[in-house]
N, C-alpha and C positions, 0 to 999 in steps of 0.2 A: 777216552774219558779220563779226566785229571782225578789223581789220589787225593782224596780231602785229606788234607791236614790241619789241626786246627791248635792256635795258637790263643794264650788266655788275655782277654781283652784286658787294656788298661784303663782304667777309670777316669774321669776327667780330674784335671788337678785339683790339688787343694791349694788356691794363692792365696795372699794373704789379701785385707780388705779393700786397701785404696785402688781407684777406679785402674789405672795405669799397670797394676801388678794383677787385676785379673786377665784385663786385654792381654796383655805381654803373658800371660800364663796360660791363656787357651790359646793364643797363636803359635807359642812354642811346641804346645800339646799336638794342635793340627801340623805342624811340619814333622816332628818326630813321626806323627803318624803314617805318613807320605812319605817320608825315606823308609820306614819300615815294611811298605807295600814295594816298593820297588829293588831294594839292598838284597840282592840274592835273587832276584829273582831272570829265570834261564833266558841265553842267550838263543834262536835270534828272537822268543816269542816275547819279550820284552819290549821289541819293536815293532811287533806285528799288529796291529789294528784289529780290537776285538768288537768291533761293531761296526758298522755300514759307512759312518763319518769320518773314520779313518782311526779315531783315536784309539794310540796305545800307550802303556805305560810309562816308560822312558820318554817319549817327548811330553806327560804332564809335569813331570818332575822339571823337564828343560823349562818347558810354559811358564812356573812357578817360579822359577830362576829368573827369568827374564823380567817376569811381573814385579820381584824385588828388588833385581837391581833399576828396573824404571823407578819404582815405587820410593826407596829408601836413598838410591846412591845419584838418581837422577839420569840414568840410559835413557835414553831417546831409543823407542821399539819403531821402526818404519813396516813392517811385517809382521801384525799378531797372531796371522793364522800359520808362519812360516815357526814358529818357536813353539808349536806342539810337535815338531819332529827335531830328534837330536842327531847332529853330525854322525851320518855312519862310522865316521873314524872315531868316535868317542865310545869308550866300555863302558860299562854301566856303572862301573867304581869311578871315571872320569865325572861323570854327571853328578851322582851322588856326593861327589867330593867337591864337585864346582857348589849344587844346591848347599851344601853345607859352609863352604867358605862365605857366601852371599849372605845366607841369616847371620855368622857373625857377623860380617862387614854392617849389616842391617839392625842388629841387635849395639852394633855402638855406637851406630847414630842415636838411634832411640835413648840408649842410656847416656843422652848426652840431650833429651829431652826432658823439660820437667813441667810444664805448661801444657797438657791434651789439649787443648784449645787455639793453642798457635801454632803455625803453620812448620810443616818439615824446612831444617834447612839442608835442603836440596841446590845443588846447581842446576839448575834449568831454565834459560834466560828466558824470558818471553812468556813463560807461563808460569801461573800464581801455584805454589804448592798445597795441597791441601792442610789440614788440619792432623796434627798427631795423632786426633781420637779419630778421625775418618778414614786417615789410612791405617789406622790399626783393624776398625771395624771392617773395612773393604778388604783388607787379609786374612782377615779371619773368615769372612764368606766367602772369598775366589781359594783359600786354602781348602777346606773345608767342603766346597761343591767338588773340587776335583780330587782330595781325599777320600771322599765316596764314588768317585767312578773308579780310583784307583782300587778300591776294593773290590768293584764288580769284577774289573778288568785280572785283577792276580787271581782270584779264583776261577775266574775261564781259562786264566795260564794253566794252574798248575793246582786246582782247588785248595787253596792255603785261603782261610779263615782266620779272623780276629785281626786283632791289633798290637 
C-alpha cells in the first residue's frame, strides 16, 4: 500500500480580465498541474498501467505533448492511441522536459495571437485550422480530463495527493 503524502493544493489562478488571459491562464494552470503529477514520480511505476485500458502516467504527459504539438505547431498525429505510451528509452525528466519545451513553443505562437476568433496560424496544408478561442478551449478540456486521471493514477503509484 502506497504512503500518502499530501501536498497543499493550488488555487486556480488569478488572470487578469480579458477573455485571452484567462484562457491562457487556466491552461497554463492545467499543464503545470500535469507535470507536477508526473516530475518525480518512481521509475518503472510511472509507466505501468494503473487501470485495465492500459493508461499510465508518463505516456499522458507524452499524449499531451503530442496533442500540442498537433494542436499549436501543426504535427500531423497518424497514431493517437500510440502517444499515450512514451519511448522506453525516454526518462521521465526526457518527457517532462520535451512537454515543457512544446508549451513554450505553443505559448509563442499564441502570443503571436491577438484575434480569439481567427484561426491558428498553423502549417497544415489541407486542413482549415481552428479558431484561437477553440483551441484554447479544447486544451484546456483534453488538459484538464487527463490532469485528473493523472491524479488518480500518482496516488495508486505512490499515494502523493494534491496539486
Amino acid at each position: 500500500m502506497p504512503t500518502a503524502s499530501r501536498r497543499r493544493d493550488t488555487p486556480p489562478p488569478r488572470t487578469a480580465s480579458s477573455e485571452s488571459e484567462v484562457l491562457r491562464g487556466f491552461l497554463d494552470y492545467l499543464r503545470a498541474s500535469i507535470v507536477a503529477k508526473v516530475d518525480g514520480a518512481p521509475e518503472p511505476r510511472v509507466r505501468t498501467a494503473g487501470v485495465p485500458s492500459g493508461t499510465n502516467l508518463l505516456g499522458l504527459l507524452n499524449h499531451l505533448t503530442c496533442v500540442e504539438r498537433s494542436m499549436f505547431l501543426g504535427d500531423r498525429v497518424t497514431d493517437w492511441q500510440a502517444t499515450f505510451h512514451a519511448d522506453p528509452a525516454d526518462s521521465v525528466a526526457d518527457v517532462v522536459d520535451r512537454y515543457r519545451t512544446t508549451v513554450e513553443r505553443a505559448n509563442d505562437v499564441l502570443d503571436g495571437c491577438a484575434d480569439l476568433g481567427a484561426p491558428l496560424p498553423r502549417p497544415r496544408p489541407g486542413r482549415p485550422a481552428p479558431s484561437v478561442r477553440w483551441a484554447l478551449t479544447h486544451m484546456i478540456e483534453e488538459t484538464g480530463r487527463h490532469a485528473g486521471h493523472a491524479d488518480i493514477l500518482r496516488e495508486l503509484i505512490d499515494g502523493a495527493t494534491g496539486r
